[in-house]
C-alpha positions as CSV (number, residue, x, y, z in Angstrom):
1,X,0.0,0.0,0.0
2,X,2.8,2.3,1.2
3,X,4.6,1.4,-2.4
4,X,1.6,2.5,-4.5
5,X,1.1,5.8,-2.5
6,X,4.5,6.9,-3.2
7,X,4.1,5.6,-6.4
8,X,1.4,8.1,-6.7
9,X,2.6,10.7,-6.3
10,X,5.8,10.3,-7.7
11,X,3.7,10.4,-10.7
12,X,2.1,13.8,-9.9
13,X,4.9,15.3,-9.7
14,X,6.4,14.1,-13.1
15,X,3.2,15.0,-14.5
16,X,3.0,18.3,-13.1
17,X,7.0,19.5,-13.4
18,X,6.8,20.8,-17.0
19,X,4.0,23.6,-15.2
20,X,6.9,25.5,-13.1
21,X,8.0,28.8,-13.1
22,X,11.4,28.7,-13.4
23,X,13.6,31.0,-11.5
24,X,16.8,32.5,-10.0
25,X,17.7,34.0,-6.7
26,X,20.9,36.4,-6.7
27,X,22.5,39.3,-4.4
28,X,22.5,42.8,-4.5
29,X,26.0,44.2,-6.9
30,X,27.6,46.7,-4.9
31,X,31.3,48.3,-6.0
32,X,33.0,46.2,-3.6
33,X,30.3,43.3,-3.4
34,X,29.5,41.5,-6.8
35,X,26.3,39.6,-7.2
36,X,26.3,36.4,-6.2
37,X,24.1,33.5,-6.7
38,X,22.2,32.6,-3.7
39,X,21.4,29.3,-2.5
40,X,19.2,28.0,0.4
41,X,16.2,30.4,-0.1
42,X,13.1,29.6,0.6
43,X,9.9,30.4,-1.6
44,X,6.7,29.9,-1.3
45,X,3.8,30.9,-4.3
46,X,0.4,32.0,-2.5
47,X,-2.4,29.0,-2.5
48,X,0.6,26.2,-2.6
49,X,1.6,25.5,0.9
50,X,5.1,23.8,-0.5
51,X,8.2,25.5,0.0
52,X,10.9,25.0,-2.7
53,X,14.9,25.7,-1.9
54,X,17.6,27.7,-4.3
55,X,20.0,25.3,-5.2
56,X,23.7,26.2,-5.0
57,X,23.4,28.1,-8.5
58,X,20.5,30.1,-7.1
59,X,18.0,28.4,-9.9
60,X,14.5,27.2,-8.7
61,X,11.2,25.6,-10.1
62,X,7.9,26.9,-8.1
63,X,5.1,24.3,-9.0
64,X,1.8,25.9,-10.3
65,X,-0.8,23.9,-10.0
66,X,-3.9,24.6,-12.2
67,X,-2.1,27.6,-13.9
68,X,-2.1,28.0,-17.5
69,X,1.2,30.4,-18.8
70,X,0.1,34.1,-19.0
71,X,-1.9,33.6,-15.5
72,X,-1.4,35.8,-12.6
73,X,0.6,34.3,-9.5
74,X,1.8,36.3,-6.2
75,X,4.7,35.1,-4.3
76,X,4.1,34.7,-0.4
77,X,7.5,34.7,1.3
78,X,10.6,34.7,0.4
79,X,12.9,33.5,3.4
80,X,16.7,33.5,4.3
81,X,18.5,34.0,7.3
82,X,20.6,37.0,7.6
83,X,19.4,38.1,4.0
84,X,16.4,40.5,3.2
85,X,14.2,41.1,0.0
86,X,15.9,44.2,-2.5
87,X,12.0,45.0,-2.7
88,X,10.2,43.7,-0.2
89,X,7.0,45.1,-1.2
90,X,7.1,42.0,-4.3
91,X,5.5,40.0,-1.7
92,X,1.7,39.6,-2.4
93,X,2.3,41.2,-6.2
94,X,1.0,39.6,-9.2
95,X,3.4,38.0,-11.5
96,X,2.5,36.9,-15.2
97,X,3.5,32.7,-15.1
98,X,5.7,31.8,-18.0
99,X,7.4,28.1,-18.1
100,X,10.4,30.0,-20.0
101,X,11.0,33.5,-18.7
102,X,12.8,32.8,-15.5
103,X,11.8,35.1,-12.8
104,X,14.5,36.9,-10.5
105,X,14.9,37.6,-7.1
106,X,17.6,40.3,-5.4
107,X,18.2,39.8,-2.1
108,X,20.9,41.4,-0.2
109,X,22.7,40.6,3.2
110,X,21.1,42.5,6.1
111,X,25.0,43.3,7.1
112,X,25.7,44.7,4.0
113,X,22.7,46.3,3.5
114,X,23.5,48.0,6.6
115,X,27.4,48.7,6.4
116,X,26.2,50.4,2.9
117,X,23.9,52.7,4.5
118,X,26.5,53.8,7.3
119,X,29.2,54.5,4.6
120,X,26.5,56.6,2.3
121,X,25.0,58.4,5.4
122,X,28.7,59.4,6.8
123,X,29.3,61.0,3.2
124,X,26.0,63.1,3.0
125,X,26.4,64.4,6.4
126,X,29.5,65.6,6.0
127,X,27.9,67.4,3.0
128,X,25.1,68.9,4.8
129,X,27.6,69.9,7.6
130,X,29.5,71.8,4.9
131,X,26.5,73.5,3.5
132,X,24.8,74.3,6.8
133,X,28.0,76.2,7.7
134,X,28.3,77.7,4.4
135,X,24.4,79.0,4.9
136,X,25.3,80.3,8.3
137,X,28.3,81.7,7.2
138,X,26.0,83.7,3.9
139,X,23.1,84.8,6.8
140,X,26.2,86.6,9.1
141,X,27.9,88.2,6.1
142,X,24.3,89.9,5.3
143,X,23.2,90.8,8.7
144,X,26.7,92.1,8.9
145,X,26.3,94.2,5.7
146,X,23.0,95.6,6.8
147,X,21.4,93.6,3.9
148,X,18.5,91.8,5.8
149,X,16.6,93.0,9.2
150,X,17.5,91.5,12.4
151,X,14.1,89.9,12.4
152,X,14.5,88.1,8.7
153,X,18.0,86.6,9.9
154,X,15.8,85.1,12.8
155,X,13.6,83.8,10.8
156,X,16.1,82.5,7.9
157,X,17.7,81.1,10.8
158,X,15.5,79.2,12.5
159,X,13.9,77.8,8.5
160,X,17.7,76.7,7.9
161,X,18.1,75.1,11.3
162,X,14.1,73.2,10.5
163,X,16.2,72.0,7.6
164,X,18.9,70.6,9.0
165,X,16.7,69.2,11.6
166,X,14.1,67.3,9.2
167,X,16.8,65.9,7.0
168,X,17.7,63.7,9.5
169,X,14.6,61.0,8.6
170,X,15.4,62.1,4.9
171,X,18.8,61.0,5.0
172,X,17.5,57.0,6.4
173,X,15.6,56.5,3.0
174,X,18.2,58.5,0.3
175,X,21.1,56.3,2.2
176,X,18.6,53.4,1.8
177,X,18.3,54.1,-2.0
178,X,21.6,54.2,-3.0
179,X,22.4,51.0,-0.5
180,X,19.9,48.8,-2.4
181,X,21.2,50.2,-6.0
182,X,21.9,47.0,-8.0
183,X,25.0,47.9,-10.1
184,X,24.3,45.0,-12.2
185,X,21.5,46.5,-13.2
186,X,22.6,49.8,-14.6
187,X,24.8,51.2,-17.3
188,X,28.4,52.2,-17.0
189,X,27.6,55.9,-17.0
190,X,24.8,55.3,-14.4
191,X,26.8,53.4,-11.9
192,X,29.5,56.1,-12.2
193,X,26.6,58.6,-10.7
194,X,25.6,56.7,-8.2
195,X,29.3,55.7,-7.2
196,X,30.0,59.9,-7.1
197,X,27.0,60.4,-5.1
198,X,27.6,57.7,-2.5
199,X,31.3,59.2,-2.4
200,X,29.7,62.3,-1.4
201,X,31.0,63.9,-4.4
202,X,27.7,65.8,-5.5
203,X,29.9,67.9,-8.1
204,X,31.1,65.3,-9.8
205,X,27.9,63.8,-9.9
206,X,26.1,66.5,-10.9
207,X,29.0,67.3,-14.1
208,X,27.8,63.3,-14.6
209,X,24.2,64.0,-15.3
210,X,24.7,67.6,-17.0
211,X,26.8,65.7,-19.6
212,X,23.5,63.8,-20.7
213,X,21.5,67.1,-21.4
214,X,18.8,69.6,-19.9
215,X,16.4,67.3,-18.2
216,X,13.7,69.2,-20.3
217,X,15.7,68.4,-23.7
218,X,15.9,64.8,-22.2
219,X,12.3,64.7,-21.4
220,X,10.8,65.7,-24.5
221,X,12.7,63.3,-26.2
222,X,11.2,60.2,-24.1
223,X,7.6,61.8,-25.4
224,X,9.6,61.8,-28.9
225,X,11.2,58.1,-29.2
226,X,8.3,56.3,-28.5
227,X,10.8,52.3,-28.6
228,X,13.2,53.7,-26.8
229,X,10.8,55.4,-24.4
230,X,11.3,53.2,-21.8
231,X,14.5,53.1,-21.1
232,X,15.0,56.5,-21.6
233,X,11.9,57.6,-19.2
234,X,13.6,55.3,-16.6
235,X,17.6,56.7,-17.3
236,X,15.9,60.2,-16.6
237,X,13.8,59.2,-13.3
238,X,17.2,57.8,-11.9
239,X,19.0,61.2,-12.2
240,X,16.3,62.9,-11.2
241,X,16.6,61.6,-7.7
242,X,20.4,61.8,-8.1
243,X,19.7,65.8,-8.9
244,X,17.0,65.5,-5.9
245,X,19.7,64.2,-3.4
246,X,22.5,66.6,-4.4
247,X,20.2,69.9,-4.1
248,X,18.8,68.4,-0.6
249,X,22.9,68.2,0.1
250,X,22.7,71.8,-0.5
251,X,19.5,73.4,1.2
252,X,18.5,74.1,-2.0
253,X,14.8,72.6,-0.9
254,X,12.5,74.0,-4.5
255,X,15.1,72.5,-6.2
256,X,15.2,69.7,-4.9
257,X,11.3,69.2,-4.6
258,X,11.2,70.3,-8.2
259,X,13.4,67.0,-9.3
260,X,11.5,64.5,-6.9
261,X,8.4,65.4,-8.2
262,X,9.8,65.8,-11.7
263,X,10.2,62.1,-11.1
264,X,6.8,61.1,-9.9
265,X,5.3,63.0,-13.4
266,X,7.8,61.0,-15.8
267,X,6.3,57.9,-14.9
268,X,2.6,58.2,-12.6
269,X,2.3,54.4,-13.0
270,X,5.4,53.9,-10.5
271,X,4.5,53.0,-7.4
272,X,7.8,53.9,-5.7
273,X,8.1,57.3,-7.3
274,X,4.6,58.5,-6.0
275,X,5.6,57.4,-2.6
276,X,8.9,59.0,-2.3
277,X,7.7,62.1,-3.9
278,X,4.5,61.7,-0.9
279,X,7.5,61.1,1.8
280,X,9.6,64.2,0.9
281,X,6.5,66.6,0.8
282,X,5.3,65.3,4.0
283,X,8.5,64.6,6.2
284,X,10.6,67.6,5.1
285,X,8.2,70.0,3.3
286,X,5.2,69.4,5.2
287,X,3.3,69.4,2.0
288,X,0.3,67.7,3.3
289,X,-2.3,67.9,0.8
290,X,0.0,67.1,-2.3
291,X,1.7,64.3,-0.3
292,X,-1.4,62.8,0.3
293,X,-2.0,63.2,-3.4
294,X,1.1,61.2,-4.7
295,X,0.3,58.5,-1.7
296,X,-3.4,58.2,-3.1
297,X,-2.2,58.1,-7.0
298,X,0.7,55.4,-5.5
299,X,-2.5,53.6,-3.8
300,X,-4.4,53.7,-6.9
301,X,-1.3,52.1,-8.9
302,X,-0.9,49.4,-6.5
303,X,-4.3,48.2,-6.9
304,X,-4.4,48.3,-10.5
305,X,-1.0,46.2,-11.1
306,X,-0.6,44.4,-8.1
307,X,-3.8,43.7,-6.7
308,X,-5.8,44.8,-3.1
309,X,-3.7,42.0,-1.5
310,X,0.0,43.1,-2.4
311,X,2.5,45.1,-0.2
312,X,2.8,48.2,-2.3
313,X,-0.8,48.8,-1.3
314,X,-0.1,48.2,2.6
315,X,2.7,50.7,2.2
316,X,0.6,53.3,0.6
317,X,-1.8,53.2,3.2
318,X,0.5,53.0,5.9
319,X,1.9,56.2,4.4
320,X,-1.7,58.1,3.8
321,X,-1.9,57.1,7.9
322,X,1.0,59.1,8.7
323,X,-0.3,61.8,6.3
324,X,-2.9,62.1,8.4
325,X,-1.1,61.2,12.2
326,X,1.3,64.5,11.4
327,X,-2.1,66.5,10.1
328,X,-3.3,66.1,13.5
329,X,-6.3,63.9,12.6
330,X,-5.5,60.8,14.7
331,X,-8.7,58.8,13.7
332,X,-8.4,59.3,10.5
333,X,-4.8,57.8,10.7
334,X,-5.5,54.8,12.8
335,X,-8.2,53.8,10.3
336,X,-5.5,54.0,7.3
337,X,-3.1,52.6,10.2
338,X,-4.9,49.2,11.1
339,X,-5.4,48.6,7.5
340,X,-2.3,48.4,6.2
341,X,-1.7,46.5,9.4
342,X,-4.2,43.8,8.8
343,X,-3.1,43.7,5.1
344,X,0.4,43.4,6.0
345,X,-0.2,40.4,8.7
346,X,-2.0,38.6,5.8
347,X,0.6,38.8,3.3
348,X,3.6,38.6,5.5
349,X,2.3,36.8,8.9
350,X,2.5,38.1,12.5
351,X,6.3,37.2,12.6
352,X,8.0,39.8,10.5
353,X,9.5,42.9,10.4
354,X,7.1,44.5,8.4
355,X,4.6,43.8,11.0
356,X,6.7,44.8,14.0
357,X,6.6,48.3,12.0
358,X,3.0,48.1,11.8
359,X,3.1,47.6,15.7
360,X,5.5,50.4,16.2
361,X,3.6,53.2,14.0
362,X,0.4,52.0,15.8
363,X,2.1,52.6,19.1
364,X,3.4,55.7,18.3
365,X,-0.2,57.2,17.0
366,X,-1.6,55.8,20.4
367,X,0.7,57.7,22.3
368,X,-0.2,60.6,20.7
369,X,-3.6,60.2,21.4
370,X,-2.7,59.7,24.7
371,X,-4.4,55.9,24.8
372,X,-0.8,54.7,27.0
373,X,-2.3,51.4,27.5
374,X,-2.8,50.9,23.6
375,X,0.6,52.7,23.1
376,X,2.5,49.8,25.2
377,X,0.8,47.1,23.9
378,X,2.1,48.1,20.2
379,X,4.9,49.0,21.1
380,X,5.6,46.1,23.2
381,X,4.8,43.4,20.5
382,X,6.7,45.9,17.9
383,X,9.9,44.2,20.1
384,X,8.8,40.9,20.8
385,X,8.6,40.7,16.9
386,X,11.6,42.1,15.9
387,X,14.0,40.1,19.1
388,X,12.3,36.7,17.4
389,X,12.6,37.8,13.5
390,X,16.2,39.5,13.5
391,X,19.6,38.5,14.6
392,X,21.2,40.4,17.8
393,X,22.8,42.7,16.3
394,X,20.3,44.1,13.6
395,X,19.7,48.0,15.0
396,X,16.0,47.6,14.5
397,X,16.1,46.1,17.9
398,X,17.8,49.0,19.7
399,X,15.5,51.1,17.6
400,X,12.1,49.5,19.0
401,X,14.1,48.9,22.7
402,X,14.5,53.4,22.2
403,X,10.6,53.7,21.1
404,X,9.3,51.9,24.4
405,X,12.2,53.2,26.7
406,X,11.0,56.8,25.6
407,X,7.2,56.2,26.1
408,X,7.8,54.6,29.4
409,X,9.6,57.7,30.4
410,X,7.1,60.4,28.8
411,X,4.9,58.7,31.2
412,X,7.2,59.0,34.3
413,X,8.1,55.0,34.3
414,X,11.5,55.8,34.9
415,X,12.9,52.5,35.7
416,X,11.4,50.6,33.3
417,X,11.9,53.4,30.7
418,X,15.5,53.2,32.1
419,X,16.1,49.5,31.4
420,X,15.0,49.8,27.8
421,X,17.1,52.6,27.2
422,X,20.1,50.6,28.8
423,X,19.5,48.2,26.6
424,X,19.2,50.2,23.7
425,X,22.3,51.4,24.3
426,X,24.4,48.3,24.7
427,X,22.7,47.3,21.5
428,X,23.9,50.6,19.5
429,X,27.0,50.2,20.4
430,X,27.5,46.5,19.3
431,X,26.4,47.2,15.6
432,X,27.9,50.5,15.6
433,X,30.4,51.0,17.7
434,X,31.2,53.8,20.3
435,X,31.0,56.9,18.3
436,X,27.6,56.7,16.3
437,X,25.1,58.8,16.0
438,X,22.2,56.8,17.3
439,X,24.7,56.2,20.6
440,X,25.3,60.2,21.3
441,X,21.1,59.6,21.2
442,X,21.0,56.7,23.3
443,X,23.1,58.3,25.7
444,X,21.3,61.6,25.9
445,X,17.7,59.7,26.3
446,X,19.9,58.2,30.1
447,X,21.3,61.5,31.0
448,X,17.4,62.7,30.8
449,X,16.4,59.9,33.0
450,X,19.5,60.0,35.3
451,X,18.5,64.1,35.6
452,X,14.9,63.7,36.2
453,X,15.7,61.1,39.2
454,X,18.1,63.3,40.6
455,X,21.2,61.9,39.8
456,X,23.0,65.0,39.0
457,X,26.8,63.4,38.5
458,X,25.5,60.6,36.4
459,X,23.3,63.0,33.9
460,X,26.5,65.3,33.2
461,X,28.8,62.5,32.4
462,X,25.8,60.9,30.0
463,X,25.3,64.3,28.7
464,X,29.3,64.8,27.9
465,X,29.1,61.8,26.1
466,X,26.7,62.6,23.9
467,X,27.9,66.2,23.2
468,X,30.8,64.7,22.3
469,X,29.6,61.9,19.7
470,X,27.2,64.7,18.4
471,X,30.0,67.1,17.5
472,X,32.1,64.5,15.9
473,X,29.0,63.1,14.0
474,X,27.1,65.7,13.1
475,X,29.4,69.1,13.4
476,X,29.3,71.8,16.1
477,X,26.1,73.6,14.4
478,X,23.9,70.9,13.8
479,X,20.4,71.6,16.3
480,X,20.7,68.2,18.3
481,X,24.8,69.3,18.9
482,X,23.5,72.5,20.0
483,X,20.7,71.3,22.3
484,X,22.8,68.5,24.1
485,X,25.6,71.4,24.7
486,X,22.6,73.5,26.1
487,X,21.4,70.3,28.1
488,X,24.8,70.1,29.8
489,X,25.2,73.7,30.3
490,X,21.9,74.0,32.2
491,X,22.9,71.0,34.0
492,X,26.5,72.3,35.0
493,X,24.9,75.7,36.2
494,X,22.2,73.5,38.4
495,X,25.7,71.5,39.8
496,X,27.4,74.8,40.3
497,X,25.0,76.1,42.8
498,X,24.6,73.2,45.3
């Protein structure tokens, strides 16, 4: 009996192999990390509960079952250890079955992903520091000259230091760009841009992309070549976020807002260019109503190619939520919120990182609503998720350990809020070592706590530390330098008189 079972099925599956989508999985190309193929990856195909492996060439067959070629299919999980998805948002997208067009999967090392971003974030920095002083130095030479009122250097001041400030969160998804650039997908001349922008060397860059014409001239021809339209229309979106990153460099903000959007309009079918177009407007701009627009357009777009069920739609609406959570209209957001929530738990599962984010914006729009209870909650299984999904030293833990030390202490839990923190901290530093930018934080979040509970002594050495990392990171003029040196002073002057 047992011999005619397996009998059985042996059959099935002969009789079923020639329906497979054949595939390859393969790694990011960086400069100093060519693509390799990737073996050991798990894949499942939505409606088929059996997993198939890369072999050690990368190549895999996913088994579709009742599927004729030219069908729609959606991937459901895509799963290595210590590796993450180029796009994550493929998950739950629909893909056109063909037994002879092999579809491909980039995947990139969460280490390198990570390294990359630190390199690329060090470099832009440094820019901004540059131009930030170069700004200050412009506003002193004209209040000096009698050129502008005492009251528009104020006020050109305090927009330039807003800036500076807000380009912080900016600076997380431009390094995140060029980090996940695949060089093996791009021309010579392209790679060359991205190599000079990731150097930090926005003039070569720019001299790069000049070379290639007007971005009008180029743009009119796209409308012109109709074959080549394509690749010229995607050559021109590139460096326009190259052009969009070097004018951000430069605080020159309608310039740069011109080129992001300039983007979006080249191709209004593309997903990803709505919603970064929708993220600078909102986060740096505080475009509200014409964010929203590009997130509703990128929502729109995601239904239509990928389905209701796909995770370009649960990023849209997670975005359209926070559109709303910075607009002040809470409900409004958690609706949007718990949607892309749900959506993302059914395409991903409860165990992943995309849902610990769900659990971490939810948490953060509680707090704001001043619903603690709900706050912690989210927040709490935000870390449970990411502890069991990432390894030690990913920074996503310290990040979520930060989020729930900070809440605890806004709501005068200072022990608790305290061994978060600690923890936070010790996790920083492992990935990052002692002189990062999200340590000088970490320590500055203890010196509060340590000055609130009255340990004077502790608080000024946390504070020096951080004053210290913050100047070496960041420059002397950047607004979190300049508040942790006015943290300390205040704190000094409280020592002084006891």
């Amino acid at each position: 009996m047992k011999k005619s079972i397996l009998s059985f099925f042996m059959l099935a599956s002969m009789t079923l192999s020639a329906q497979t989508q054949p595939g390859l999985v393969r790694t990011v190309s960086r400069p100093n990390n060519p693509s390799e193929k990737l073996s050991g990856v798990m894949l499942r195909v939505r409606g088929n509960h059996n997993a198939v492996m890369s072999a050690e060439d990368g190549a895999f067959a996913l088994l579709m079952q009742g599927l004729e070629p030219g069908q729609p299919y959606a991937i459901s999980s895509v799963i290595k250890s210590g590796y993450q998805l180029r796009e994550p948002e493929m998950i739950g997208r629909k893909q056109s079955f063909s037994t002879s067009v092999p579809l491909e999967i980039v995947m990139i090392s969460t280490q390198v992903l990570m390294q990359e971003q630190a390199r690329i974030e060090e470099k832009a920095r440094a820019n901004v520091e540059a131009n930030y002083i170069k700004r200050l130095a412009e506003l002193d030479e004209a209040l000096a000259a009698a050129k502008m009122s005492n009251a528009d250097y104020e006020a050109k001041m305090t927009a330039l230091e807003e800036q500076y400030e807000r380009f912080e969160p900016m600076l997380q998804t431009m390094s995140r760009y060029y980090a996940l650039t695949d060089y093996d997908a791009q021309d010579s001349i392209a790679n060359r841009i991205n190599e000079r922008i990731e150097a930090g060397d926005l003039d070569e860059a720019e001299r790069l992309i000049k070379a290639k014409g007007s971005v009008s001239e180029r743009e009119k021809k796209v409308k012109e070549l109709e074959k080549m339209h394509a690749y010229l229309r995607d050559d021109l979106a590139k460096d326009c976020y190259h052009l969009f990153t070097i004018h951000l460099e430069r605080f020159e903000n309608d310039s740069a807002e011109y080129y992001i959007c300039r983007r979006a309009e080249l191709d209004t079918t593309n997903v990803e260019y709505q919603l970064r177009a929708g993220q600078f407007l909102m986060i740096y701009r505080a475009k509200y109503d014409p964010a929203e627009m590009y997130f509703r357009r990128a929502l729109r777009q995601a239904e239509k190619q990928y389905g209701a069920e796909s995770g370009d739609v649960a990023t849209a609406l997670s975005e359209i939520g926070e559109c709303y959570y910075r607009r002040g209209n809470y409900n409004e957001a958690l609706n949007y919120l718990k949607r892309s929530a749900a959506l993302s738990e059914q395409l991903r599962g409860k165990q992943s990182p995309a849902m610990a984010q769900s659990y971490s914006n939810l948490g953060a729009l509680y707090l704001r609503m001043g619903k603690n209870k709900e706050a912690l909650s989210n927040m709490r299984e935000a870390l449970k998720i990411y502890e069991a999904v990432c390894p030690p030293t990913d920074p996503l833990v310290p990040q979520a350990q930060n989020n729930l030390g900070n809440a605890l202490f806004g709501m005068q839990k200072y022990d608790e809020a305290k061994e978060y923190l600690e923890k936070a901290l010790a996790g920083n530093i492992a990935y990052y070592g002692e002189t990062h930018f999200e340590v000088a934080i970490a320590y500055n979040n203890l010196a509060s706590i340590a000055f609130v509970q009255g340990h004077m002594a502790d608080a000024e050495q946390l504070f020096e530390k951080a004053v210290a990392i913050f100047t070496r990171t960041l420059g002397d003029h950047h607004p979190r330098t300049q508040q942790a040196k006015r943290n300390l002073e205040h704190l000094r002057g409280l020592n002084a008189k006891k």
